[in-house]
C-alpha positions in Angstrom: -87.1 23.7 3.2 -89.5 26.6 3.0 -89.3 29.2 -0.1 -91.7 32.3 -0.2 -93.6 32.2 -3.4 -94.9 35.3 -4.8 -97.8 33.8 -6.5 -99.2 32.8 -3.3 -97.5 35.6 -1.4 -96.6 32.8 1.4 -93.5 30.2 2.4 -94.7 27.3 1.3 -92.7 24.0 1.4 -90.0 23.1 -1.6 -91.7 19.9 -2.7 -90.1 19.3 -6.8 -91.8 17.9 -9.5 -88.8 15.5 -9.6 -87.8 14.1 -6.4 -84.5 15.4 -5.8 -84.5 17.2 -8.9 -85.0 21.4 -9.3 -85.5 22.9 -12.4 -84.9 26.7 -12.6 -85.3 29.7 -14.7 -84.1 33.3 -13.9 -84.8 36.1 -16.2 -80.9 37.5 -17.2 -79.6 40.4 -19.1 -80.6 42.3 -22.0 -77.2 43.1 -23.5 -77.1 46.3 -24.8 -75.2 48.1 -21.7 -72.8 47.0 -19.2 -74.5 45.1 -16.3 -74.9 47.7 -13.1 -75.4 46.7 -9.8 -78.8 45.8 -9.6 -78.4 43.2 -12.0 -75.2 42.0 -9.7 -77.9 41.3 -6.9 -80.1 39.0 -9.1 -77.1 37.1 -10.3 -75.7 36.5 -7.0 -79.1 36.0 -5.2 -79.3 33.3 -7.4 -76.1 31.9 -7.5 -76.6 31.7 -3.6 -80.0 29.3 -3.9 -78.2 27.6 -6.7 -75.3 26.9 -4.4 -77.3 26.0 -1.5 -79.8 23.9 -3.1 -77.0 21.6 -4.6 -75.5 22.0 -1.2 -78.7 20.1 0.1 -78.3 17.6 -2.4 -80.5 18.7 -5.3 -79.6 18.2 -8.9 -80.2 21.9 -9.7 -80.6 22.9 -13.7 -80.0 26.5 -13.9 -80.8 28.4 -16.7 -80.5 32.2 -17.3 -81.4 33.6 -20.5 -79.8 36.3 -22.5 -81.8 38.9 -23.8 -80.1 39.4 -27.1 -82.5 41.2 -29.5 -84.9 44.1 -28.3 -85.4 48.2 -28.7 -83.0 49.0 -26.7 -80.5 47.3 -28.2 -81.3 48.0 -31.5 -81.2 51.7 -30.7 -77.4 51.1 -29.0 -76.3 49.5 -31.9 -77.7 52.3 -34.0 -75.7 55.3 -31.9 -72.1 53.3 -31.5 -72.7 52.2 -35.8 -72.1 49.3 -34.8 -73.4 45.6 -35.9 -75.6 44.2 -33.8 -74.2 40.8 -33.2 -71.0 43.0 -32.1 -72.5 45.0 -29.8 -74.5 41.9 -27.7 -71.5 39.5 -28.0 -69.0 42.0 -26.3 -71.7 42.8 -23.8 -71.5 39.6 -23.2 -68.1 38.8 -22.6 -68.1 41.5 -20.2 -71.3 40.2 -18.4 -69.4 37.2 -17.7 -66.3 38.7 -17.0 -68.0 40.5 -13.9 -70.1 37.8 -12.6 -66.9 35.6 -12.8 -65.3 38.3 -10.2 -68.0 37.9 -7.9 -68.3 34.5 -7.8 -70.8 33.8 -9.5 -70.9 30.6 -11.3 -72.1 30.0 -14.7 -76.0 28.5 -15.1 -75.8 25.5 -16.7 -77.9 26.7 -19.7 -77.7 30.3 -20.6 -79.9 30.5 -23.8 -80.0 33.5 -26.3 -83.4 34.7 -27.9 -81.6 34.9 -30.8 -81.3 31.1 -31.3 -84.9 30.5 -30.4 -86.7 32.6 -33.2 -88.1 29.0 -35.0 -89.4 28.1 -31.5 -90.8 31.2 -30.6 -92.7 31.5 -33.9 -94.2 27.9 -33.3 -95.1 29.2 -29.9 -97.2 32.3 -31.1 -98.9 30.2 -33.9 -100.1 28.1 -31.2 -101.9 30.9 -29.6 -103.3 32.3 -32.7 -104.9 28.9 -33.4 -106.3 28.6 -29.8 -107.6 32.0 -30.4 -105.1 34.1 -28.0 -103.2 35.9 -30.0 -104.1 38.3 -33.4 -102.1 39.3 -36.2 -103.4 43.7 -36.6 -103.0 45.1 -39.7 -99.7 46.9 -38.5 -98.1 43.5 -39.0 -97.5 42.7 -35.2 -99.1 39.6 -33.6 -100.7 40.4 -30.1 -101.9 38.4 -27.3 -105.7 38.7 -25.9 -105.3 39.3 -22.5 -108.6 39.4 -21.7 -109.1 35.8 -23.1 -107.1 35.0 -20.2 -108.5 34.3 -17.1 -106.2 34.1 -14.6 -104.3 37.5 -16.0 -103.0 39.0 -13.0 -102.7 36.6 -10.3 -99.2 36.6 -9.9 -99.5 40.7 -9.0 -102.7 40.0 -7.2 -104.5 42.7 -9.6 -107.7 43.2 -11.7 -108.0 44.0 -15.5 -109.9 46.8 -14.7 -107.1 48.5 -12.8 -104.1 47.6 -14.9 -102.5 50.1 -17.2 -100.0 48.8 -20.2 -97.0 48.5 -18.6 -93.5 48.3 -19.6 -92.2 47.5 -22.9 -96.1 47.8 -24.1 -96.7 49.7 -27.2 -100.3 51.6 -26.9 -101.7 52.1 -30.3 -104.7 51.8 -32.5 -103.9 48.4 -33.5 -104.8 46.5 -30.5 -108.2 45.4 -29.9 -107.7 46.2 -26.4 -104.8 48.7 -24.8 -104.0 45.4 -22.6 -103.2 43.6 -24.9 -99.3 43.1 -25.1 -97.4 42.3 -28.6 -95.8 39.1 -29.3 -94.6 39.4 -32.7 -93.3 43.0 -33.9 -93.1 43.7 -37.8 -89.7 44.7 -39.0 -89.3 48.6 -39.5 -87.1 49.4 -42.5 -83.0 48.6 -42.4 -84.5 46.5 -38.7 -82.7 42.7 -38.2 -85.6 41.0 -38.7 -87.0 37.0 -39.3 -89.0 35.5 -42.1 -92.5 34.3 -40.4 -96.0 34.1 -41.3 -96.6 37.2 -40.8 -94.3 38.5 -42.5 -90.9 39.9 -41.6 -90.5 40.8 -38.3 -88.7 40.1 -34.4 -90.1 38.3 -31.2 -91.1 40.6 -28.6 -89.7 40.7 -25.0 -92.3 38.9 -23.4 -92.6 35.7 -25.6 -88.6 35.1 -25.5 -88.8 34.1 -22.1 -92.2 31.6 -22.4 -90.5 29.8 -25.6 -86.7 29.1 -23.8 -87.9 28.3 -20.6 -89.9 25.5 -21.8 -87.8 24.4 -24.4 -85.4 23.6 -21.8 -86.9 23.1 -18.7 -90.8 21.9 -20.2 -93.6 22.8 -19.5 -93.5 23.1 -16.2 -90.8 23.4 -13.8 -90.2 24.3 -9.9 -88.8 27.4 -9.8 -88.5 31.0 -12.1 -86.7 33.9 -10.7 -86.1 37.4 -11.7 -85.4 41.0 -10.0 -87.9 43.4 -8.1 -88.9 45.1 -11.8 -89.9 42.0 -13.2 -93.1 40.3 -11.8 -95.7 43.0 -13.9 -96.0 42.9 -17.3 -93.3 40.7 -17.7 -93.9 37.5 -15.8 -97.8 38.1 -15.8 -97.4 38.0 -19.2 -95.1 34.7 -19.6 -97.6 32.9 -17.6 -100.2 33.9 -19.8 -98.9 33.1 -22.6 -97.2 29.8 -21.2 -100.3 28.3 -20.0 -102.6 29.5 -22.5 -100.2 27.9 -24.9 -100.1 24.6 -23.1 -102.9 24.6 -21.1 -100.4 23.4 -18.4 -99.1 24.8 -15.1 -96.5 27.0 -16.1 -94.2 27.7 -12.8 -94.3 25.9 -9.6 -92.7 28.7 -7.2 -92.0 32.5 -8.2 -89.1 34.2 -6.6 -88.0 37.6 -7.1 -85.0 39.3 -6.1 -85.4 42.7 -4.2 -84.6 46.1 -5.3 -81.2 48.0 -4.8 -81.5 51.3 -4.0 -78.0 54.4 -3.6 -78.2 56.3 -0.4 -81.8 55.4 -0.1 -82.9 56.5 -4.0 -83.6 54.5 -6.6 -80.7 54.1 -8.9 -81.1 55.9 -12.1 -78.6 57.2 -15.0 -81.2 60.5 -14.7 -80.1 60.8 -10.8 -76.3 60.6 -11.6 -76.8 57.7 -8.9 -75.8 54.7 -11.6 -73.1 52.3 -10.7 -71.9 49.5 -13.3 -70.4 46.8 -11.9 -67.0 47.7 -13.6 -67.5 50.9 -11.4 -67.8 49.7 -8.6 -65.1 46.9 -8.1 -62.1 49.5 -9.7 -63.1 50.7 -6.0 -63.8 47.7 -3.7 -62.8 44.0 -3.4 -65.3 42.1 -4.8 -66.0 40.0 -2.1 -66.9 43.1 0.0 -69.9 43.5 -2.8 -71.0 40.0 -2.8 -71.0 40.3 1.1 -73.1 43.4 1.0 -75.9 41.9 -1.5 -76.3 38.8 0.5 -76.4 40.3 4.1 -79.6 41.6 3.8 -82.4 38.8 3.0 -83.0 37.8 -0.8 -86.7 39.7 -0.8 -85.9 42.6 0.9 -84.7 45.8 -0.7 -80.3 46.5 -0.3 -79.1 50.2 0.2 -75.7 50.1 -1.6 -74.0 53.5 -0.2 -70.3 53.8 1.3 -70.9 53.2 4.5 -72.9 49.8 3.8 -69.7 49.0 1.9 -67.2 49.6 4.5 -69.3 47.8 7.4 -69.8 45.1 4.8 -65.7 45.0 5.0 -65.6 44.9 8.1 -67.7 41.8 8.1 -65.4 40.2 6.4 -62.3 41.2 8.1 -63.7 39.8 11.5 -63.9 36.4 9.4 -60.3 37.1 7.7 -58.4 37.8 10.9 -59.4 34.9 12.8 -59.1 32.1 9.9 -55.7 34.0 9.4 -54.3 33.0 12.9 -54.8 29.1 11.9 -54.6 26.7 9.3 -57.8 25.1 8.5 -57.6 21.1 9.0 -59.7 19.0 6.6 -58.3 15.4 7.2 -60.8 14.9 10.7 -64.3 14.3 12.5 -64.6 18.0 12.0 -68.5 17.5 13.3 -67.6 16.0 17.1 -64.9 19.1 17.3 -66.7 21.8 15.7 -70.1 21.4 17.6 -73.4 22.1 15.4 -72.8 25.2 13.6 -73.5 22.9 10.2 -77.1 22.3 11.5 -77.3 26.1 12.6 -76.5 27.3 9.6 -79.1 25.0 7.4 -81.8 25.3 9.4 -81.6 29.1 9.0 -81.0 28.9 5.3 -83.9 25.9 5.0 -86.0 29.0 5.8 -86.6 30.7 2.6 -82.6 31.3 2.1 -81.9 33.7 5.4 -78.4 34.8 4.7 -78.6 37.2 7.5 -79.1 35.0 9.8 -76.6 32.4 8.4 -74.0 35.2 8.3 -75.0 35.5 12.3 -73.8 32.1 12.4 -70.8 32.5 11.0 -70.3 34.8 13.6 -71.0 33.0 16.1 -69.0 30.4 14.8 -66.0 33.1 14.7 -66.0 33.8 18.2 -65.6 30.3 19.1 -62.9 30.2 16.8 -61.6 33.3 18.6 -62.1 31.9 22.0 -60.0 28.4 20.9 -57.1 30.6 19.9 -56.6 32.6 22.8 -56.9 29.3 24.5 -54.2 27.7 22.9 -56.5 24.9 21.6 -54.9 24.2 18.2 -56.8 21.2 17.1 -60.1 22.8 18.4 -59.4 25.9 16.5 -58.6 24.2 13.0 -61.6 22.5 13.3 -63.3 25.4 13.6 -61.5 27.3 11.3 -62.2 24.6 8.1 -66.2 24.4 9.3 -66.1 28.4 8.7 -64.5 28.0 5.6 -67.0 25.6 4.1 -69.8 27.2 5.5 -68.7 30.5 4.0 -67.8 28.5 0.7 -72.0 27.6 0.6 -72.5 31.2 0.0 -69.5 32.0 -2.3 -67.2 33.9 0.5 -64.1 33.0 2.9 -62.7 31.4 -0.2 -59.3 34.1 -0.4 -56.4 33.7 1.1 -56.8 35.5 4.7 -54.1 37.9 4.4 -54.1 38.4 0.7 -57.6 39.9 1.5 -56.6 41.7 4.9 -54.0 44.0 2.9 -56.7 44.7 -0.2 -58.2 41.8 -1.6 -59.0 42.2 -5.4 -59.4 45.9 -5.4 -56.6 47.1 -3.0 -58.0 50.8 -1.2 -54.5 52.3 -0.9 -52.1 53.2 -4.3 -49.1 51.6 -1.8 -47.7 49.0 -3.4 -46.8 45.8 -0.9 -43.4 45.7 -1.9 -43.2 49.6 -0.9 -45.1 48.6 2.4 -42.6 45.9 3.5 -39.1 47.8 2.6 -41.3 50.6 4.9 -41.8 48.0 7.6 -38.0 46.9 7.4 -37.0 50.8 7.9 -39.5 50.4 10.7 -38.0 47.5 12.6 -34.3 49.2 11.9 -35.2 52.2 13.6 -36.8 50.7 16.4 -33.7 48.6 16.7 -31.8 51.7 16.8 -34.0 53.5 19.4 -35.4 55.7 16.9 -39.0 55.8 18.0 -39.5 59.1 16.7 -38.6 57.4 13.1 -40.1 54.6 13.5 -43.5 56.4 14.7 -43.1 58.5 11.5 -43.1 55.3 9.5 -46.0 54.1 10.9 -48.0 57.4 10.6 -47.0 57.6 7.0 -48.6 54.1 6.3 -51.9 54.9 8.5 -52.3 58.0 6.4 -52.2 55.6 3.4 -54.3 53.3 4.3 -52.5 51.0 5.5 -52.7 49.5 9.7 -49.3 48.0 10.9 -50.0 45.4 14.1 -46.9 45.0 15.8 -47.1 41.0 17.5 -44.3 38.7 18.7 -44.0 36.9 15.5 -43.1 40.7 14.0 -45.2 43.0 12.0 -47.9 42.1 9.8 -50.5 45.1 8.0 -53.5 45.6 6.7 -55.4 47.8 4.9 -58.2 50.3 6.4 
């Protein structure tokens, strides 16, 4: 396998530190909103490599932390008047309540700052006794970035181009405006933590350094994260990580890419923000995980309605073929299914091309196709449980076929099925009766609903546009 690493800004081989073995860390949530759908593409992006590499027979450890103390939800709290531990824990539950609708399964750690304080204290002690970090006379505790020397090589920058970047306080206190805080002083009526420096709350940065290698060590293979995240954020973790250790902190960096509506970048300011609540009261949530994984991990994903419906279409191509046959586990599936299985992993081996293995699949499909129309039945349900699986690797295909042809989760018509089949009955009456005129009207009706009768020699099935 070959994974692009943005430290080194090259594919480079997957070689663990463990033989067999992958230990990875993605940066999650901060909790104070519900999660939109940029933070829908991190979590399935991952969800796909975590899928996959088990799926190649690694013993993955995935953790994703939650962010669950930090300005902005401090501030949140603050306008609903509501307690804090109220505010992140519903956030929460909703966070997983979406990811569980788009398949995404659960990392196997999923660490809150909160219940890390002792160990990130420990963690910036250690870098004020190696001489990294600085207690000001504000209170806060800040890191030396200049005592660092490979600051910026993630980013490929220089020290003297950098500007304090997000979530960086510029002030009077710092011995340099680079420098980056690691220990914030508690502000009146503020949660705050008993440390050595008095009362006070971890910074952003810091949260990540101290639960990463309190579960993972310290050093692992791989840490993820979205397109925003690479400067200050994980510059500033591997500062602080290896200063602290005086250890290679990460093996690989991988970073999701940005999600952008009709070609802008999303933004509550734009009126172009989309929760993911918002989005699947619309659309089957299959048709979203689709549309995030058919364009490569790296690259940046236009979500807009017309990448929505051709990402349904996608899926109905899939959907309509597996629903002519019955997928056969019980047999040499391999010696009748030819070497899509191969196909499809040496496409993913290559840094995780879901385009590509989505080309597969079909490919795959038109052979299924082919063995329909040719009456091939064992053929056909060979093919037909290789798709599944291989669809199954990258969390789709796994619905019933026609529960998803007539709407899926999030159903695009308000016709209820019950109302479609007594209309389809009506139908088959009045076409029994030479009515054509009524029975044309029936179907016309539906169409203008949303909903595509195909008449067959079995009868009448439908679907939904």
């Amino acid at each position: 396998m070959k994974v692009y690493n943005t430290l080194t800004r090259q594919k480079e081989r997957l070689q663990p530190i463990t033989p067999g073995q992958i230990k990875m860390y993605v940066c999650g949530v901060t909790v104070y909103d519900l999660c939109h759908i940029g933070h829908a593409r991190v979590m399935v992006v991952f969800d796909m490599i975590t899928r996959y590499l088990r799926e190649r027979g690694y013993q993955v450890t995935y953790v994703r932390n939650i962010t669950d103390i930090d300005d902005k939800i401090l501030k949140r709290a603050d306008e609903n008047n509501e307690p804090i531990n109220q505010l992140t824990q519903r956030m929460i539950e909703a966070m997983h309540e979406d990811e569980a609708r788009l398949g995404v399964l659960r990392p196997d750690l999923e660490p809150r700052a909160t219940a890390y304080i002792d160990q990130i204290i420990a963690l910036v002690q250690t870098l004020e006794q190696k001489g990294y970090a600085y207690a000001a006379t504000n209170g806060d505790v800040y890191y030396r970035v200049r005592k660092f020397a490979g600051y910026g090589q993630l980013t490929n920058r220089q020290l003297d181009e950098l500007q304090a970047g997000a979530r960086v306080e510029v002030d009077g206190f710092k011995e340099d405006p680079l420098d980056f805080v690691l220990w914030k002083a508690a502000k009146e009526g503020e949660v705050s933590w008993p440390s050595p420096w008095g009362e006070g709350r971890p910074g952003w940065h810091i949260e990540c350094s101290a639960m990463s290698t309190c579960c993972l060590g310290n050093t692992f293979d791989i840490h993820g994260g979205g397109p925003d995240l690479p400067f200050p954020h994980h510059e500033n973790e591997i500062a602080q990580s290896e200063a602290a250790t005086g250890q290679k902190y990460v093996n690989t960096w991988m970073h999701a890419g940005a999600v952008r509506v009709d070609q802008e970048k999303m933004s509550k300011s734009l009126g172009n923000f989309f929760t993911i609540r918002d989005v699947l009261e619309q659309h089957d949530a299959e048709v979203i995980r689709y549309l995030l994984l058919a364009s490569h991990y790296r690259s940046a994903i236009n979500y807009a309605e017309s990448a929505l419906h051709e990402a349904r279409k996608g899926l109905e191509r899939f959907y309509t073929a597996l629903n002519q046959v019955a997928p056969v586990v019980d047999q040499e599936r391999v010696v009748q299914a030819g070497d899509w299985r191969a196909r499809f992993m040496q496409v993913m081996d290559d840094d995780f091309n879901t385009p590509e293995a989505l080309a597969v699949l079909f490919d795959l499909t038109r052979a299924l196709n082919r063995a329909i129309e040719a009456d091939e039945a064992l053929l056909a349900s060979a093919l037909a449980a290789e798709l599944r699986d291989l669809g199954g690797i990258l969390g789709l295909l796994q619905q019933e076929p026609q529960l998803f042809l007539q709407g899926g989760q999030a159903a695009q018509s308000s016709v209820n099925p019950d109302v479609i089949e007594t209309l389809i009955e009506k139908r088959l009456m009045a076409k029994q009766e030479r009515n054509f005129a009524e029975a044309d009207r029936i179907r016309d009706e539906l169409a203008a609903q949303g909903v595509i009768l195909k008449d067959t020699k079995d009868g009448t099935s439908w679907t939904r546009a």
